[in-house]
N, C-alpha and C positions, 0 to 999 in steps of 0.2 A: 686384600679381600677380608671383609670381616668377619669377628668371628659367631657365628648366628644358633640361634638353637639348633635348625635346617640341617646344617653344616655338621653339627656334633652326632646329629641322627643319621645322617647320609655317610661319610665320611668320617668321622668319628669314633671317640668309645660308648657311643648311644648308639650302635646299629644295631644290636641286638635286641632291642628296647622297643618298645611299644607306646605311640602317641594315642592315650584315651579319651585325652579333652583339651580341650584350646589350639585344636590344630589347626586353626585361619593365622595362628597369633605363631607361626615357626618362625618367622623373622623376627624375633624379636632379637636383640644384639645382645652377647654373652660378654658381661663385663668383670666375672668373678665367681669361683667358685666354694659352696663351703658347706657343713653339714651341720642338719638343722635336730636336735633331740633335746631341745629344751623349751616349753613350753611360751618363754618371753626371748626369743629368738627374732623375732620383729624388734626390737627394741634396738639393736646391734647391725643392722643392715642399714646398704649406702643406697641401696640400687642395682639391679643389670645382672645379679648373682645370681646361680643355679643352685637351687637347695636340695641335696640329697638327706633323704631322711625314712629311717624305718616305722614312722610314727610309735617310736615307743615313749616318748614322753605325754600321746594322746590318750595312753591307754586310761580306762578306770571311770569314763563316761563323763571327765569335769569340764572337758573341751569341745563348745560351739563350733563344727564343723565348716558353717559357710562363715559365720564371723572371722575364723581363721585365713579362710585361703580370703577372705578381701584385704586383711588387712595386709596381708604378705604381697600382695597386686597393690594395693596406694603407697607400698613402701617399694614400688617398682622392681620385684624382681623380674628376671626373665624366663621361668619356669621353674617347676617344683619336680624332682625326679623319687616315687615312690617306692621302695623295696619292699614286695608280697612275700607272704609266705616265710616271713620270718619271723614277727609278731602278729602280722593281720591275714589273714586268707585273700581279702580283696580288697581294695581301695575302696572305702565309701562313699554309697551315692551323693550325697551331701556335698561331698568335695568335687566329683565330677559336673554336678550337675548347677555348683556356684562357681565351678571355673571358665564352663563354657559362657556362663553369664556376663562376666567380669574379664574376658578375654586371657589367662593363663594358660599355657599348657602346661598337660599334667604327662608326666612318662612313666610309664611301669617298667618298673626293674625286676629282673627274678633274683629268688633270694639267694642263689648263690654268688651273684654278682658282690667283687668288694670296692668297697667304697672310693677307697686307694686305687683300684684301677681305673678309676672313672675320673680322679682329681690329678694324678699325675697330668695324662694327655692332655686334659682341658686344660690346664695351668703353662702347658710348656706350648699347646697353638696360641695362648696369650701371648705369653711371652715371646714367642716368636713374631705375635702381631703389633705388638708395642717395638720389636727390633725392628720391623717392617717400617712401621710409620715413620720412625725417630733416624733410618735410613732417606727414608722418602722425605722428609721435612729437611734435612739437610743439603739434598739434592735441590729441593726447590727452593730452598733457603740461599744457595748458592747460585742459582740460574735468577733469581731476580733480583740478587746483591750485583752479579755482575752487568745486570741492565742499569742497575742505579751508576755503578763508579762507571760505567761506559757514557753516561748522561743519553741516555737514552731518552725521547718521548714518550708520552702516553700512547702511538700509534703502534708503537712495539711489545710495549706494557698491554694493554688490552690484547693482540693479538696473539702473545707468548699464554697469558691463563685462557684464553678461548680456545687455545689448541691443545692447555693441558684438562679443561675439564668439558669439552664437547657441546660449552652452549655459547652464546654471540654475551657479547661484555661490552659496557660503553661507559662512558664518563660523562656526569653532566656537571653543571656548575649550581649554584646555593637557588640561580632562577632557572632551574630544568633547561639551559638551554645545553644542547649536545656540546660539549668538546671531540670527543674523540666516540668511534665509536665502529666495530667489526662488519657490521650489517646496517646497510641505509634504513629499510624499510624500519628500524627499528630505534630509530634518533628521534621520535616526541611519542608519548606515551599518555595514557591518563589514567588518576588511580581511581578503582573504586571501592578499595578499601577502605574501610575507618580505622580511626586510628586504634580503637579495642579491638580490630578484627588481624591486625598485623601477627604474625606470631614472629617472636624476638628468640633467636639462633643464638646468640652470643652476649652475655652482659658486658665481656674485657671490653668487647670491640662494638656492642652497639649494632648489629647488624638486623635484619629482620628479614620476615617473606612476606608479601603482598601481591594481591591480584592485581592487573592494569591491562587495560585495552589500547593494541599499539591502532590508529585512524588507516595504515595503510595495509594493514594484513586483514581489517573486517574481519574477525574469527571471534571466539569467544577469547573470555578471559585468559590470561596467559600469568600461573606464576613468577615472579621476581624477585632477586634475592637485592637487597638495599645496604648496602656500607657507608654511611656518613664518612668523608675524612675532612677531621677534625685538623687543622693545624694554626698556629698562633692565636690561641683563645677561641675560635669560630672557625663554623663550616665552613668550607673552602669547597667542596665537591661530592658527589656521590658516582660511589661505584656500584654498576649493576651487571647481575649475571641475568640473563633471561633464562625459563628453564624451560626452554620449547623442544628442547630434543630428549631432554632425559632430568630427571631429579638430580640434584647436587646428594654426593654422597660424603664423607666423615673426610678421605681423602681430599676430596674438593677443598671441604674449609681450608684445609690446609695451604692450599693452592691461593685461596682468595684472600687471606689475611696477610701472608707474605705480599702480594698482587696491594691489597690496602696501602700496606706500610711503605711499597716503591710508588705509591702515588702521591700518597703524601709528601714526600720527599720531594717529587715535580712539583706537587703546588706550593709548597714550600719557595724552593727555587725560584718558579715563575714570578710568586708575590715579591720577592728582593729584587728579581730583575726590575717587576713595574716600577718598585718604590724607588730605585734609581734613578729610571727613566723619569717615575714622576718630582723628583727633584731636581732631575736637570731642567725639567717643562715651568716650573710652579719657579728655579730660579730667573728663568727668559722674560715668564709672566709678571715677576715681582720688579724685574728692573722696565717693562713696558709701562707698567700702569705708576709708576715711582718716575718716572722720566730720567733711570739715572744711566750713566753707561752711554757710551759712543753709537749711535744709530747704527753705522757699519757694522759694528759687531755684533750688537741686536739681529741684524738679518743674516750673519753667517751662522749665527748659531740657531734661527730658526729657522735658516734652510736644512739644518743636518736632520732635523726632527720633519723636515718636509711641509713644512707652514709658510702658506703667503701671506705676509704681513704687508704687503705693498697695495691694501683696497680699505675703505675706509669698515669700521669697527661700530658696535655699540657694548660698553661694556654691561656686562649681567652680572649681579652682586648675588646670590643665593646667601641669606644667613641665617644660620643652624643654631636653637638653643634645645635645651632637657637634654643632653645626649646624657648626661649622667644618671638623669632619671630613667631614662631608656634603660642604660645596664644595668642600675639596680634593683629594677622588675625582672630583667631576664637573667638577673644574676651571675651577673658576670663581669671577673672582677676588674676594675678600671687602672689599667696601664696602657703604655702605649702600645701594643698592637691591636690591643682590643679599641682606641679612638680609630688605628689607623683602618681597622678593618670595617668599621662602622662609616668612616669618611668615603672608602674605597667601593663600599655598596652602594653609598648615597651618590659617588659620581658615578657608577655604572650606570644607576636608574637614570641620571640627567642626562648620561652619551646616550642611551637606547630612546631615549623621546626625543631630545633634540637631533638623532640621523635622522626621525622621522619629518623634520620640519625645517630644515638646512642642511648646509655641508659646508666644510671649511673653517666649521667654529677650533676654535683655541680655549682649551678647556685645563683649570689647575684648581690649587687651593691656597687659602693664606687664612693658618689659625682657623676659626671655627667657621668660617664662608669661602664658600667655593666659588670663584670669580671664570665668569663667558668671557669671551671677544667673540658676538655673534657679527659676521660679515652684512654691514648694511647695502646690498645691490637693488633694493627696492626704493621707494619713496620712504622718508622719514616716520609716516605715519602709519602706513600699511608696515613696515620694519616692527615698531612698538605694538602694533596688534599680534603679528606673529610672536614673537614673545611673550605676551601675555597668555595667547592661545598655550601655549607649552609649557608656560610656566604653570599653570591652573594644572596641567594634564600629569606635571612633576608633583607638585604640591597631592593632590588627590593619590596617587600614587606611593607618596611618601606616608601620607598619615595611614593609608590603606598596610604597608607594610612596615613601618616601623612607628608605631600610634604614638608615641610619647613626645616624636621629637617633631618640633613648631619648625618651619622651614617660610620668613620674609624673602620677599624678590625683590630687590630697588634695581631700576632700570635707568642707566644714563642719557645723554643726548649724542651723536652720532659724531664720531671722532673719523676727521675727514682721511687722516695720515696719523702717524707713528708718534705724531709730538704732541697730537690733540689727545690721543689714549689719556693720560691723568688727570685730562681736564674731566673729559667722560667717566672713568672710574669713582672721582670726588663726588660727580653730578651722582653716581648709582647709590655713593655712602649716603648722600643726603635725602636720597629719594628713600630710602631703607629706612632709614634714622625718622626722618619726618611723617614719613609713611605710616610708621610703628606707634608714633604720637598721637597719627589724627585716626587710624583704624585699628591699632593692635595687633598683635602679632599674625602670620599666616598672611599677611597681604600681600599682594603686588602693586606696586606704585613705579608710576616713571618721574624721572627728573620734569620733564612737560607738564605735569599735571596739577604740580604745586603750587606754580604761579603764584600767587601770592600769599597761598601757605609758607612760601618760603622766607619771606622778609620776616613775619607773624612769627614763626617758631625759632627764627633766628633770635628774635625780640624774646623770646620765651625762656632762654639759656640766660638770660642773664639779669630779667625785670620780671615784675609782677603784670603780666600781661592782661589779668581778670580787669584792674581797674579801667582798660579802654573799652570794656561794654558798655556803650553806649545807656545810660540810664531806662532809655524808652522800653528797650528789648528788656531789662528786666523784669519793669511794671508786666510786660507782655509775659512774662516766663513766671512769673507771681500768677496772675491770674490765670494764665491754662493750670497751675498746679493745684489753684485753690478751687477754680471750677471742671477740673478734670478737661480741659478745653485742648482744640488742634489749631486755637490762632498763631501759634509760633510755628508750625509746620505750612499753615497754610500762607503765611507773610514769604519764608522760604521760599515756596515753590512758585508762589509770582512771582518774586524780584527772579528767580532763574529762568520765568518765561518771558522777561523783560516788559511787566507790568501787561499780559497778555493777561485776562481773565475767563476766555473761553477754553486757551489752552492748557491753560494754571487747573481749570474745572478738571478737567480732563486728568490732567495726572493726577490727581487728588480722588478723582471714582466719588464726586458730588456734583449736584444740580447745580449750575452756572449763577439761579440766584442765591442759593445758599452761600457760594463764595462774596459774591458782592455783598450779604449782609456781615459774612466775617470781615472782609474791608474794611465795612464800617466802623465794625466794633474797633478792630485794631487802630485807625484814626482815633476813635473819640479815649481810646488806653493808652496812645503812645503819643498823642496830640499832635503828630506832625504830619505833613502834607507828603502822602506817595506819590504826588506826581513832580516833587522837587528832587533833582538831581543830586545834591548834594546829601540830602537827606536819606536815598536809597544807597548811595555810596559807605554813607556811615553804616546804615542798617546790614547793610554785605558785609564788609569786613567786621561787623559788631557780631553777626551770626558765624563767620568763620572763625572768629575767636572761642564763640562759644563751643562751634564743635571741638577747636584743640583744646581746649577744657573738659570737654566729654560731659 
């Protein structure tokens, strides 16, 4: 129990004493006692102290009555105790009437009260309250030490402080989703706090209180006390106490910081168990898409993981660049746990869109790309759209919550069995790779689509591929620049509607003869006949060179 102004006037060596002003404010919390007869006695204060004082260093009229008792209230005392009738008849109004202002209580002492009787008690309920706590910290210090060496859960952990501090506790992870948690009705939440409107309980620990409205209680606002836990460079989780039954008191922290520090330790844990797991997964993955390793044992060891790898596959390439930019804006310094925790978030995000879009996918990483084996059970083509679909809904996602880092998708062709996988994998690097050439980064591209981007950029690694544009599409690429013109866009979009001109009009958003007079023009700039085969062939791949040139 703490020890309160309340408490020293009730129970107390203040019961004799009389509260003359600031008495809404008797709770304020007694954190020290001392005697104040010197006019820069504010100078010397921590906080929380009761100041007994005869005002005799006020006497002589040089002392601002309300500028005093404010400053003694913003250097946080917890009351001022005044002895009458020993140099003053009565306390002045001044000081009463800038106390009630300023929230202070003020106590009247009589003047035969000594000083020493009032410091002794007070000094020796602290003391007994500090034996109190530093008992009771060890006790809890001890009950959730032995939760930790016992390897206990989180379901024990939340259930053990919601019984010691009488309000419901729950654990959520870095994306609010519930891990563990005392009370259902109270596993998703929303804040409507700002982030200046939070008030911050603890700087060691980072903790805070905020409003949130839980969707299934409908009530008003409900305070909530918030603990980041922090483990290997990054959040890992947040613990919360809701305060629906009663306010967290000083005991409480004590409860809840121990309660932090044994959670930590579970996410701690948990993440070495994953990272196990996820090297025994990303080792299975690297000998599937490498073709190396005895097939049979391929599939005993990704039965043990519970993976059918016996239906045909396409492989999904994700590849991740700026991660380093990314930490050096968020500041945070780049080792490995801080890549691994950064990879770890990035494949959460890609398993929580892709349950919503398959099932049975085989999911790792290698180096700075996190590689699918999405199950192809549909037709080849409708397979390549769902992917696409999810890959956009990953990407949008990623830049949404981690901006810095650029996230390519290259998409393979459909590996029927277990020995086609590297064939598919190569098809995803190239589609990545190629992809990256002809759109830049952030894209999605499949193996399918390259067609004959792919001979072209193959040609690309190793020759001067500028010099096979076709001379004509220059002349044509001179003149739109020189007369700000759209005949190189509009030659494009014929030859893709295969010399159609009404269709051509159409995607272009122009009148159908206005197209036909750029026809013309383009004939009389590139002198060659669009109705010749050979001619529109060069002009195709003369245009698709120019794209991978950009």
């Amino acid at each position: 129990m703490e020890v309160t102004v309340k408490r020293l006037i009730e129970e107390g060596p203040l019961k004799s004493s009389n509260v003359v002003a600031g008495s809404d404010h008797l709770e304020n919390v007694v954190q020290g006692v001392t005697i104040i007869e010197a006019p820069d006695i504010g100078d010397w204060l921590s906080g929380g102290e009761l100041l007994l004082t005869s005002l005799y260093s006020t006497l002589g009229g040089n002392v601002d009555y309300r500028d005093f008792v404010k400053k003694l209230r913003a250097k946080g005392i917890c009351a001022l105790a005044i002895k009458v009738r020993r140099f003053v008849d009565r306390i002045p109004s001044e000081i009463l009437e800038t106390a009630d202002e300023v929230g202070l209580p003020i106590i009247e002492l009589d003047g035969n009260v000594r000083f020493i009787d009032i410091m002794y008690p007070v000094m020796q309920l602290l003391f007994n309250q500090q034996v109190f706590e530093l008992k009771y910290y060890k006790d809890i210090q001890e009950k959730f030490t032995s939760l930790a060496l016992q390897c206990e859960g989180l379901d024990k952990i939340t259930a053990t402080l919601a019984e010691l501090i009488g309000n419901p506790v729950a654990v959520f992870d870095s994306n609010q989703k519930c891990l563990q948690t005392t009370e259902q009705k109270l596993n998703r939440f929303t804040e409507i706090s700002s982030l200046s409107e939070r008030e911050l309980l603890s700087e060691k620990f980072s903790y805070y209180r905020q409003r949130v409205m839980f969707p299934e209680l409908r009530e008003e606002s409900i305070p909530q006390i918030v603990v980041p836990i922090r483990a290997l460079s990054q959040i890992r989780a947040y613990l919360t106490v809701t305060e629906i039954n009663q306010s967290l008191q000083v005991m409480d922290l004590i409860c809840l910081e121990q309660a932090a520090t044994v959670v930590t330790l579970e996410m701690v844990k948990r993440f070495a168990v994953k990272e196990v797991e996820q090297k025994f997964s990303n080792d299975i993955i690297d000998h599937l898409i490498s073709g190396e390793g005895e097939v049979q044992n391929i599939r005993e060891r990704a039965n043990l993981l519970g993976w059918d790898i016996n239906h045909p596959f396409v492989v999904v390439l994700f590849n991740l660049k700026h991660i380093d930019d990314y930490l050096a804006e968020k500041k945070i310094k780049r080792d490995q746990f801080a890549l691994q925790g950064i990879k770890a978030e990035i494949q959460t995000l890609i398993t929580n869109v892709l349950k919503m879009h398959t099932r049975d996918f085989i999911l790792g990483h290698k180096g700075d790309s996190i590689i699918v084996l999405w199950p192809a059970k549909e037709k080849s083509e409708k397979t390549i759209r769902d992917i696409k679909k999810a890959g956009l809904e990953i990407q949008n996602q990623t830049r949404k919550k981690l901006k810095k880092i650029s996230m390519s998708i290259g998409i393979g062709d459909v590996a029927a069995d277990i020995k086609e996988i590297p064939r598919s994998y190569k098809e995803a690097q190239d589609a990545h790779l190629f992809g990256e050439m002809l759109q830049g980064e952030n894209m999605i591209y499949s193996f399918q689509e390259l067609g004959v981007f792919r001979m072209l950029c193959k040609y690309s690694e190793y020759g001067d591929i500028a010099e096979f544009v076709p001379r004509p599409l220059k002349k044509l690429l001179e003149y739109d620049r020189q007369n700000q013109g759209e005949l190189l866009k509009s030659l494009e979009v014929f030859l893709d509607c295969n010399g159609n001109a009404s269709k051509a009009a159409k995607e272009l958003f122009i009148h159908y003869k206005t197209l036909l007079y750029r026809i013309e023009r383009i004939k009389e700039i590139t002198e060659l006949d669009l109705e010749d085969n050979k001619n529109r062939l060069e002009l195709e791949l003369g245009l698709k060179i120019m794209h991978l040139l950009k």
